[in-house]
C-alpha positions as CSV (number, residue, x, y, z in Angstrom):
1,X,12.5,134.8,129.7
2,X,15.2,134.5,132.6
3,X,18.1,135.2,131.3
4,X,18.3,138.6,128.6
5,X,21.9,139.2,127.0
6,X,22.3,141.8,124.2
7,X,24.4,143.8,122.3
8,X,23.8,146.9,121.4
9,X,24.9,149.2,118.8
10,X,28.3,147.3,119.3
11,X,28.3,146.1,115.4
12,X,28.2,148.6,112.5
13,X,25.4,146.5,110.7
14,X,24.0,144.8,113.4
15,X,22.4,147.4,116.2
16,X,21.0,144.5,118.3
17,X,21.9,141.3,118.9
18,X,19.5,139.1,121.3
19,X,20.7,136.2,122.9
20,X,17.9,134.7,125.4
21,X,16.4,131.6,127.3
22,X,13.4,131.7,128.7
23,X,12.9,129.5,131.8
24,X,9.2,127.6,132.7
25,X,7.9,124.9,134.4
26,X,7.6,121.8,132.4
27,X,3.8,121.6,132.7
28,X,3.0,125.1,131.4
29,X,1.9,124.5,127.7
30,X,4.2,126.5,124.9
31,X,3.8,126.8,121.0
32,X,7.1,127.4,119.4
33,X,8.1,130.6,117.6
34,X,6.0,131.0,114.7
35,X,4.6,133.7,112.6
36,X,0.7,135.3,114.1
37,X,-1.1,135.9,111.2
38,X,-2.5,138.9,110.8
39,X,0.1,141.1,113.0
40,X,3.0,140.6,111.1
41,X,5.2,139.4,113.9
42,X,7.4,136.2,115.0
43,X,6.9,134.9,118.7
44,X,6.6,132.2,120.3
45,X,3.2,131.7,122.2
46,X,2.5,131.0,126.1
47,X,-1.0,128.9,125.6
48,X,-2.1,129.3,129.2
49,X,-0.9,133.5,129.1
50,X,-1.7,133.9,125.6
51,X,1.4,135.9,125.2
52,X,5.0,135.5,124.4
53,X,8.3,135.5,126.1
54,X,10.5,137.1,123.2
55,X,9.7,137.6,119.5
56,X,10.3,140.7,116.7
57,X,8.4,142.9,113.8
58,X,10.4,144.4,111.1
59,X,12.6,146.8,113.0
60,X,11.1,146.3,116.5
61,X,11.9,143.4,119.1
62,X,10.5,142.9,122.9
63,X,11.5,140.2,125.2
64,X,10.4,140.3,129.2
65,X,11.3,138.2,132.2
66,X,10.1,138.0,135.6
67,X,11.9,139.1,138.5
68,X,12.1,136.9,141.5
69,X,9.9,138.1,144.4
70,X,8.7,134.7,146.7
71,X,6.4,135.9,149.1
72,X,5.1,139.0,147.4
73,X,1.4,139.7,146.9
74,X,-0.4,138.9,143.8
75,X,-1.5,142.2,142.2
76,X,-5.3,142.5,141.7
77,X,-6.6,142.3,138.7
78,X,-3.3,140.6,137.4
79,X,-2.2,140.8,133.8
80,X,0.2,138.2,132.0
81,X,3.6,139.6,131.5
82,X,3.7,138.1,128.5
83,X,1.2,140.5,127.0
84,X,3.4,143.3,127.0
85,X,5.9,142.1,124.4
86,X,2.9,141.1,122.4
87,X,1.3,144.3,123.0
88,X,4.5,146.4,121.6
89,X,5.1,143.9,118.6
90,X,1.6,144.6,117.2
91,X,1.6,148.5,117.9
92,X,3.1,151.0,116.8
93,X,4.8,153.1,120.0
94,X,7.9,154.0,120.5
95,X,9.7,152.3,123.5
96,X,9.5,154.7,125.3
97,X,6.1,155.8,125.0
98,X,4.8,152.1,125.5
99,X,6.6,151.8,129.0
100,X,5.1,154.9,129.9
101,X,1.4,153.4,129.2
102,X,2.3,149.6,131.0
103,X,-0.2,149.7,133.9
104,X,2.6,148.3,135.9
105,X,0.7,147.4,139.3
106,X,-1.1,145.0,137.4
107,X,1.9,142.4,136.7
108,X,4.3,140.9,139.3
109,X,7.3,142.1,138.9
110,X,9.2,142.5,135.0
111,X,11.7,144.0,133.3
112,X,11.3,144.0,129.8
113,X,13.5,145.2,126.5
114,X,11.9,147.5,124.1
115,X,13.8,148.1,120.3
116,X,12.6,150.1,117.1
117,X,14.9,150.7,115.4
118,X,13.3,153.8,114.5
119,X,12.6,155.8,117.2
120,X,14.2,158.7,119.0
121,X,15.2,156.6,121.8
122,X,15.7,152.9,120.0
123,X,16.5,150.4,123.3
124,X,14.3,151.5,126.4
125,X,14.4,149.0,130.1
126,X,10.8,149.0,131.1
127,X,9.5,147.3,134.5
128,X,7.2,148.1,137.8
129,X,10.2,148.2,140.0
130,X,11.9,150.8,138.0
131,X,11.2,154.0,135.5
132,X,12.1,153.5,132.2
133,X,15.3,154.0,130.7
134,X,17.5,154.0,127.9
135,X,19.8,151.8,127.8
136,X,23.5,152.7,126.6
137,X,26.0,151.3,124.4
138,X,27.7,148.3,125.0
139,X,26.7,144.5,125.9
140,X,23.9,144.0,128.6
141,X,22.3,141.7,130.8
142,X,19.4,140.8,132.6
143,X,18.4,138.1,134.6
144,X,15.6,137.8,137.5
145,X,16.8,141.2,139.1
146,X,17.6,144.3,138.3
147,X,18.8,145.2,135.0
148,X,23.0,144.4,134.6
149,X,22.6,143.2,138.0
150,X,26.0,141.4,138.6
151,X,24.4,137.5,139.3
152,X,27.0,134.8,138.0
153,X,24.7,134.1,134.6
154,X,24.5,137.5,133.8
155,X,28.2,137.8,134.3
156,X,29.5,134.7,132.6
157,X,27.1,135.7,129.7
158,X,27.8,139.0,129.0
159,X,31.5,137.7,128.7
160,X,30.4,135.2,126.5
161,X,28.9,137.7,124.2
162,X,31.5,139.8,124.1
163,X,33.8,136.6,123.0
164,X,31.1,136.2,120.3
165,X,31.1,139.9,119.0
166,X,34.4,139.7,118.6
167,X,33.9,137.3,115.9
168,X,31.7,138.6,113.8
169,X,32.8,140.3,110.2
170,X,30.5,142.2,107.9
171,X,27.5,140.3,108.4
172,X,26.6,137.4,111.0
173,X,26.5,133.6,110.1
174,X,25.5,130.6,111.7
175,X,29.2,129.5,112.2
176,X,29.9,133.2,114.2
177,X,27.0,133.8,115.9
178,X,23.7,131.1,115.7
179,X,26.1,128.4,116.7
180,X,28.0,130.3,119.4
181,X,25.2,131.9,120.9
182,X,23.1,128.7,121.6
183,X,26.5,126.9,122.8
184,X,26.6,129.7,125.3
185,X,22.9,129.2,125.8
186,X,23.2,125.8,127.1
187,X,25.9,126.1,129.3
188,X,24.7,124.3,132.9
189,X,27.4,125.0,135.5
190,X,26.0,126.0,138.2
191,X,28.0,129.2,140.2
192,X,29.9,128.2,143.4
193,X,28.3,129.2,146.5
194,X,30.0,132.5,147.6
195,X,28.6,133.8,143.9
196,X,24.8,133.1,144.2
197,X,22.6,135.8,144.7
198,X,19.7,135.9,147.8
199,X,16.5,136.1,146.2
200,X,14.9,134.3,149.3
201,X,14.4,131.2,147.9
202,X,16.8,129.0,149.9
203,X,20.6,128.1,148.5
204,X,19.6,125.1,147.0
205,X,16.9,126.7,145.1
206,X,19.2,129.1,143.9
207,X,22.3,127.1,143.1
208,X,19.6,125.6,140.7
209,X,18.6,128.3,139.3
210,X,21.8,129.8,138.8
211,X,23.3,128.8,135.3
212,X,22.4,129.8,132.2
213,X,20.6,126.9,131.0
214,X,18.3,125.5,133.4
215,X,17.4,122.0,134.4
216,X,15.5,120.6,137.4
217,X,14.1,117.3,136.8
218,X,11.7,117.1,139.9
219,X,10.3,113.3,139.0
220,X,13.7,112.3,140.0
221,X,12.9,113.4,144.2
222,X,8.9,112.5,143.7
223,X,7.9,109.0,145.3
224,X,5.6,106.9,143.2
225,X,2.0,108.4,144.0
226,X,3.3,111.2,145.1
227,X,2.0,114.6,143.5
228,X,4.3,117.9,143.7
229,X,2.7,120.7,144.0
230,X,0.9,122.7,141.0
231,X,3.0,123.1,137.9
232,X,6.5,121.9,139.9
233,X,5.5,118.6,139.6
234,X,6.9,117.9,136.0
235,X,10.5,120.3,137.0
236,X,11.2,123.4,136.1
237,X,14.3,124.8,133.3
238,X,14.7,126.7,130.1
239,X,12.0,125.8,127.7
240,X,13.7,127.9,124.6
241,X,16.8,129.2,123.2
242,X,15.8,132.8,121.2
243,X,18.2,134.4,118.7
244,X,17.5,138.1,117.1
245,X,19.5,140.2,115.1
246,X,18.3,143.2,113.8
247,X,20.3,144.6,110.9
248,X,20.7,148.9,110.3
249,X,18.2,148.2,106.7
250,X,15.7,146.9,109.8
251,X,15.6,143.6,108.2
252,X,15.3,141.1,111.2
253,X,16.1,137.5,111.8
254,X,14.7,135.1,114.6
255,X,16.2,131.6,115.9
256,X,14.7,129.8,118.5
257,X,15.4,125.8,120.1
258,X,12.6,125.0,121.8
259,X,13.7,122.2,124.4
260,X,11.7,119.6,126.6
261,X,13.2,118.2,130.1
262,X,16.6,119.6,129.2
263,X,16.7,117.9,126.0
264,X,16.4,120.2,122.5
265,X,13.0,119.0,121.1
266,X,12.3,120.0,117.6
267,X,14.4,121.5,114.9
268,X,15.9,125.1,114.9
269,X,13.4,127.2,113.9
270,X,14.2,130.6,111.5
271,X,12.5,133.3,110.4
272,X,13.2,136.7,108.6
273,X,11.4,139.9,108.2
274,X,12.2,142.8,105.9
């Protein structure tokens, strides 16, 4: 994922509320959420990783996204990032355990969300360019940086959230929340200049990258017989839209719009567990 936004512990019923896109190249093949038989679990599937970007178990959800490093070494014996929300789905760890165990050398760099709903400490921050921590009441956000790290995305959509939350009665619907939250989702202003953060890939790069939803179409600048580079060639944006609400019972739901070159591309996917 590249953009995280979450509420947490700010309903009575509801003790997280996950918002999230996950951003991809084009050309990097994707299965939508679905249900992995045999783990009891609701993900949707990176088919060149083999993991997943965000999905949930009953009482527990994981989502990850990458941080943005150009220029920093490839780890030896690299693992997929997108194992380690599989990993915690299908076990039985607490959060804060699991982070512990992440054999974080072995992954660029990550930050990812941990919940059970169970556990001592219920919401843990794992990543390799931090120590695990809980994370406190109130509505959160992480993009391609640190955690709550102030970048105009993360900013707009934490507001945006909060707006939403405010909304919401006893229990959520998809008039106050599924429809709100993916009309958030797919907001594509990019931030004015003085906003953007300096990741070190260059401003243009980085105005790009800088709304919530994601879009860069990179047949439109390619001359006929002209091949971009590796997996740019097709563009680059948010792939899928990923609802999760966990209620106090632990019952869980999951939507997710998968989209395809900006456009949505299937129907709105939902599951429930518990």
């Amino acid at each position: 994922m590249c953009l995280l936004l979450f509420a947490y512990r700010c309903h009575c019923d509801y003790p997280l509320l996950l918002i999230a896109n996950r951003d991809e190249y084009y050309a990097r093949p994707s299965a939508p959420a679905a249900l992995w038989e045999g783990l009891g679990l609701v993900a949707g599937r990176d088919l060149q990783g083999g993991g997943t970007w965000a999905g949930m178990a009953r009482g527990r959800v994981a989502a990850v996204t990458n941080i943005r490093e150009p220029g920093r070494a490839v780890p030896e014996d690299l693992l997929s990032r997108g194992e380690i929300p599989l990993d915690f789905l299908a076990g039985n760890s607490t959060p804060y355990q699991f982070a512990l165990g992440l054999q974080g050398q072995r992954y660029r760099g990550f930050n990812a969300l941990l919940f059970d709903l169970e556990a001592d400490k219920p919401l843990i921050c794992a990543g390799n360019r931090h120590a695990p921590f809980p994370i406190p009441i109130g509505v959160h956000g992480i993009s391609n940086g640190a955690p709550d790290a102030p970048w105009p995305k993360v900013e707009r959509g934490k507001k945006g959230l909060r707006r939403i939350m405010r909304g919401i009665g006893d229990t959520i619907t998809e008039d106050n929340f599924v429809r709100p939250a993916l009309a958030l989702l797919r907001h594509s202003q990019p931030a004015p200049e003085a906003e953007l953060p300096h990741t070190g890939v260059g401003p243009a790069r980085e105005r790009a990258l800088s709304p919530i939803f994601v879009h860069i179409d990179n047949r439109k600048s390619s001359s006929p017989g002209t091949a971009a580079p590796d997996n740019d060639q097709a563009g680059y944006g948010t792939r899928a839209s990923t609802l999760i609400a966990v209620r106090k019972t632990g019952r869980c739901q999951l939507w997710e719009q998968s989209f395809a070159q900006g456009e949505p591309e299937g129907p709105l996917r939902h599951f429930a567990l518990g």
